[in-house]
N, C-alpha and C positions, 0 to 999 in steps of 0.2 A: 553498418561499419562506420567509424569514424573516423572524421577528417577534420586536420586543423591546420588553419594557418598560422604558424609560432613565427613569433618576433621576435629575435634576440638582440639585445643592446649591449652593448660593451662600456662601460663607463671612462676607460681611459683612455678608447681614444676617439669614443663620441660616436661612433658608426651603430648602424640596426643592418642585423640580415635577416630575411624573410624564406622561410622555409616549411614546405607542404611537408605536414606527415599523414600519412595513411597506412591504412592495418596494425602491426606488430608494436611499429613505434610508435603511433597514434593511442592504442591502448594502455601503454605504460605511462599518460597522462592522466586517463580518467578513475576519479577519484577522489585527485589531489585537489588541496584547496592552496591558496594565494599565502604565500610565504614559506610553501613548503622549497624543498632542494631536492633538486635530482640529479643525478649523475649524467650529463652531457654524453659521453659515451655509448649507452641507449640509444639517443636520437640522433645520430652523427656528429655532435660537436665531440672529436675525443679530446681526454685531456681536459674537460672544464667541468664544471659544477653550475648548474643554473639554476636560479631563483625564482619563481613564479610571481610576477608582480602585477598581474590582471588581465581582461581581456572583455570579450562583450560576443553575444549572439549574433545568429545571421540576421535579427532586425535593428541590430545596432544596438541594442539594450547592454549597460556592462556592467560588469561584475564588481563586489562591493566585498571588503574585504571583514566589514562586520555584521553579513547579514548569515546567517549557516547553511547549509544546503544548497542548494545549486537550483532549484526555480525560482520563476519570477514573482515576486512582492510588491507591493505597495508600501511604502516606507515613506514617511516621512522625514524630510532629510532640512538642514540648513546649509551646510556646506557640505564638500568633498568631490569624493565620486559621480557622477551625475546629474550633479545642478549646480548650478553657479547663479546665485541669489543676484536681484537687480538693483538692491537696495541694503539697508545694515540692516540684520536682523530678520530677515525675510525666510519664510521657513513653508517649504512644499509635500506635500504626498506625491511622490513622484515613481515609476515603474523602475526596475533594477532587477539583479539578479543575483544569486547570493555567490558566497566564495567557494562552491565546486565547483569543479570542471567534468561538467556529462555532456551527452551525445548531442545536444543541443549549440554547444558551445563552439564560436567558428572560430575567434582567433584567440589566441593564446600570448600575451606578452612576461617576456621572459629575459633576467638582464646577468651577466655573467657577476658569478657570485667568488668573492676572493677571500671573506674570512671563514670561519671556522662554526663545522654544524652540532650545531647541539641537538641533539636528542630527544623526542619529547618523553622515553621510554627513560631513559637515564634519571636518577635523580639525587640530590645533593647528600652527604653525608650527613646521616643527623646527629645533633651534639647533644649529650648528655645533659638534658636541663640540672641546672645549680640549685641545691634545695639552701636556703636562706630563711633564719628565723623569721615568723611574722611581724612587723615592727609594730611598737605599744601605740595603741593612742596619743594622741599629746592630748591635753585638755584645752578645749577652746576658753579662748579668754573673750571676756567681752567687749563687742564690738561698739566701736561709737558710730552711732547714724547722723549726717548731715540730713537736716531740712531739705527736700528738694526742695529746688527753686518755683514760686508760683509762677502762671504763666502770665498773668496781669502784673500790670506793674504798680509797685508800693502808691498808697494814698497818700497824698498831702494835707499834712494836718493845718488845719486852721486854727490859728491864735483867737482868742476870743478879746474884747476890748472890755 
């Protein structure tokens, strides 16, 4: 059975509450991956919309929002999620976990979501492409070439006496 611990953040007015789900409400987590929205009312927040914005296993490993799937990887990373480089440019193969959330997973952070869900199933109106004659060739004219420049520099000529 699953159990998580969810973090919820509130952005406006800065506060996190911490909240055990198990069973019923615990399940309508697993699946999801990092950016999805879920309907707060599920899990006792009623009233909100929450964002799923990462979290990490019971050995501390966390979750990476561009890796797919939900086990653990070996990624090489430079920045983000999981490493914080000690130098510019420093770049590690480092342990992570990808962006679902399975039975593995302990906490859950999640921040209260206020604009508008899009869909991934929706999709945009498609518009009638414009059929437009082919344009003619132009004729190319000839081009004039510049000398590259040598990379030595010019000889100095000597005058003869």
């Amino acid at each position: 059975m699953a159990k998580f611990k969810m973090i919820v953040s509130d952005p406006q007015t800065r506060k996190a509450t911490v909240a055990e789900l198990e069973g019923a409400k615990a399940q309508i987590l697993l699946g999801r991956n990092i950016g999805d929205v879920i309907d707060g009312s599920q899990i006792g927040f009623s009233g909100t919309k929450l964002k799923i914005t990462g979290g990490c296993d019971k050995d501390g490993v966390p979750m990476r929002a561009d890796v797919h799937g939900g086990a653990k990887k070996y990624v090489i990373l430079s920045s983000g999620v999981g490493f914080r480089p000690s130098t510019h440019g420093e770049r590690r193969r480092k342990l992570i976990r990808g962006s679902m959330i399975t039975d593995e997973t302990y906490q859950v952070n999640t921040m209260i979501f206020t604009g508008e869900v899009v869909s991934k199933e929706k999709t945009a109106a498609v518009k009638e492409p414009e059929i437009k004659p082919a344009p003619t060739p132009a004729r190319p004219q000839a081009q004039v070439r510049k000398p590259k420049p040598s990379k030595k520099p010019p000889k100095k000529i000597k005058k003869k006496r």
